[in-house]
C-alpha positions as CSV (number, residue, x, y, z in Angstrom):
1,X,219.1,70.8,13.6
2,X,217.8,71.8,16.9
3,X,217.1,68.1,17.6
4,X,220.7,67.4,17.5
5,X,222.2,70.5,19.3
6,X,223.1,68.3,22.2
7,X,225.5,65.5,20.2
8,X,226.9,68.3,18.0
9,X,227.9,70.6,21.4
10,X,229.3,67.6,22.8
11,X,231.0,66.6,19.7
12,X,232.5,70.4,19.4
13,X,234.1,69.8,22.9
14,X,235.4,66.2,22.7
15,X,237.1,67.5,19.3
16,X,238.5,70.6,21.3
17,X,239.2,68.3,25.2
18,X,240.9,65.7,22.5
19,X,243.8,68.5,21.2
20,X,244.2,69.4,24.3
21,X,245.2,65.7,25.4
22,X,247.5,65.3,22.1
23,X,249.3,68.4,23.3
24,X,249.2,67.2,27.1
25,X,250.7,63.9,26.0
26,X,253.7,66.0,23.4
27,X,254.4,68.0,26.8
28,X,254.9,65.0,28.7
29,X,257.0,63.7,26.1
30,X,254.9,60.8,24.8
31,X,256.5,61.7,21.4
32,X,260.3,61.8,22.2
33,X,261.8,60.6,25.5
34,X,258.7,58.4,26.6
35,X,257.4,57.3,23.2
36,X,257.9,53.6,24.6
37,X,255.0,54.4,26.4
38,X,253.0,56.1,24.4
39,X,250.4,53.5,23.2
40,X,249.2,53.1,26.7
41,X,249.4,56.7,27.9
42,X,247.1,57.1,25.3
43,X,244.7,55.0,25.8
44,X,243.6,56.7,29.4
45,X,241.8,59.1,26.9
46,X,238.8,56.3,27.1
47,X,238.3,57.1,30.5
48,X,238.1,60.5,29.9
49,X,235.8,60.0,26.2
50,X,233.4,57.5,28.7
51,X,232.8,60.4,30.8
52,X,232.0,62.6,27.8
53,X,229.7,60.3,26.8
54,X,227.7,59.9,30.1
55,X,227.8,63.8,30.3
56,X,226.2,64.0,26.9
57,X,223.8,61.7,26.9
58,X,222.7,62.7,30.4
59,X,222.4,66.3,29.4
60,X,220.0,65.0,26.3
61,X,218.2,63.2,28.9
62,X,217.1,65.6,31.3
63,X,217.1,68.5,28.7
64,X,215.8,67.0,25.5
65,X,213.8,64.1,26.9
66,X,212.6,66.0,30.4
67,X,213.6,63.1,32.2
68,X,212.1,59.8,30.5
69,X,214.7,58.2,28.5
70,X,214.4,54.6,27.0
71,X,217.6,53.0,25.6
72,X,216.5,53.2,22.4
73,X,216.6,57.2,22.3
74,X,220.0,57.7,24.6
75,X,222.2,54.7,22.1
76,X,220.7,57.2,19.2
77,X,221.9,59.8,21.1
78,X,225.2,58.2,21.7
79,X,225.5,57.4,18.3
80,X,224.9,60.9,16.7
81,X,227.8,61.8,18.8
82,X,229.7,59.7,18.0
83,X,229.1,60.4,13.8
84,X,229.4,64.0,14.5
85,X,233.0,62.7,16.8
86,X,233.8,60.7,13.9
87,X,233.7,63.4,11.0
88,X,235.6,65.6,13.1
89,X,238.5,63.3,14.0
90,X,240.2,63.9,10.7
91,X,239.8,67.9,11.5
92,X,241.7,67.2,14.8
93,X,244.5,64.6,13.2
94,X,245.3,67.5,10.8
95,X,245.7,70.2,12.7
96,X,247.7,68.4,15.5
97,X,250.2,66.7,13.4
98,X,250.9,69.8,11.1
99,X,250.5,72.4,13.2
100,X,251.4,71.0,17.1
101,X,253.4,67.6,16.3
102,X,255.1,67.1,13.1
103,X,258.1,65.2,14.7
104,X,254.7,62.6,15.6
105,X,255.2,60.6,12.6
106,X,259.2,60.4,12.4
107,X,259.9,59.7,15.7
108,X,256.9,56.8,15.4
109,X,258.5,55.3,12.6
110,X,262.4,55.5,13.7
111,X,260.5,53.9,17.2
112,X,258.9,51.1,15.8
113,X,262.1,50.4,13.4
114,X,264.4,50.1,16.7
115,X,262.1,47.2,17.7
116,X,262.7,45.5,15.0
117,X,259.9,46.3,12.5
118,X,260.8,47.2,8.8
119,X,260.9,50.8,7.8
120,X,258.3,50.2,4.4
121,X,255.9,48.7,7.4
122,X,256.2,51.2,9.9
123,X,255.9,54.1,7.4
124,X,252.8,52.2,6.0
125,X,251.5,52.1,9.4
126,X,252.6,55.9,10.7
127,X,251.4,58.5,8.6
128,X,248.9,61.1,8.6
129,X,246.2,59.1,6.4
130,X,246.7,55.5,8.0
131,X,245.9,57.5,11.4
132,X,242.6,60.0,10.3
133,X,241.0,56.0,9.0
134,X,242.3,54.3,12.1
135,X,240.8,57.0,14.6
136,X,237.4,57.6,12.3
137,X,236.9,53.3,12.6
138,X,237.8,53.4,16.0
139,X,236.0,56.4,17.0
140,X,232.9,54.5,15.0
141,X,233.4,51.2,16.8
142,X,234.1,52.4,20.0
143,X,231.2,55.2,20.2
144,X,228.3,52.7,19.1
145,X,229.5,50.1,22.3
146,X,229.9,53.2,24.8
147,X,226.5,54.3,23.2
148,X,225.0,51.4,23.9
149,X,227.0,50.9,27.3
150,X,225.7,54.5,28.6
151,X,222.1,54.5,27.6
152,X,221.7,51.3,29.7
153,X,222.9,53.0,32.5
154,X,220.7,56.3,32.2
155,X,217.4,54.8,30.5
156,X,214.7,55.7,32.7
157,X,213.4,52.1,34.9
158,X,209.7,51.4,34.3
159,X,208.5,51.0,37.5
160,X,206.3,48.2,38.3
């Protein structure tokens, strides 16, 4: 278990930085007034998951690895955090949408009604188990390239 330490802490705090963000975007009214612009609000939370990435994968580096990292061993890295990410998404979806957001879901569907979409689609489409699936496949998708993407940025260069 120890081996893993780093991409479970890392995991912990991308689950905990990731409520805070749903709760920053319902206080900035990404769920009422501005919900036109929600989709892309949201999607400056890549920025911030990149960095989380680098940070963790860094730290395994210089901790884990003393230093010497190949690709190989920082995309594993990446991609343990990005399973332990994945299993906690659900966790997160629950808690924010019953606990800090319940109007989420209503004022989603009455949205996406307004432009034009039919209510059996866009209650299909926003509810509580279309999103946990959506964010578990895009955390899965998404982690694996920025795994990938990170470790070729901090593998140690074999000097010649």
């Amino acid at each position: 278990m120890k081996k893993f330490a780093t991409e479970i802490k890392w995991g912990i705090r991308y689950a905990f930085i990731w409520i805070l963000w749903l709760f920053i975007e319902k206080s900035s009214g990404y769920y009422e007034a501005k919900i036109s612009d929600h989709a892309l609000y949201s999607l400056l939370f890549l920025f911030i998951t990149a960095f989380l990435y680098y940070v963790a994968i860094k730290e395994k580096k210089n901790d884990f690895f003393k230093g010497e990292m190949s690709w190989k061993q920082g995309c594993t890295t990446g991609i343990f955090l990005t399973i332990v990410m994945a299993i906690l998404t659900p966790f997160c979806q629950i808690i924010f949408h019953k606990a800090i957001a319940p109007e989420f879901f209503p004022n989603m569907i009455a949205y996406s009604v307004s432009k034009g979409n039919s209510l059996e689609t866009a209650t299909n489409y926003f509810n509580l188990s279309s999103y946990i699936l959506q964010n578990v496949f895009s955390t899965l998708s998404f982690g694996v390239v920025l795994s990938a993407i990170v470790a070729l940025f901090l593998q140690t260069k074999v000097k010649k």
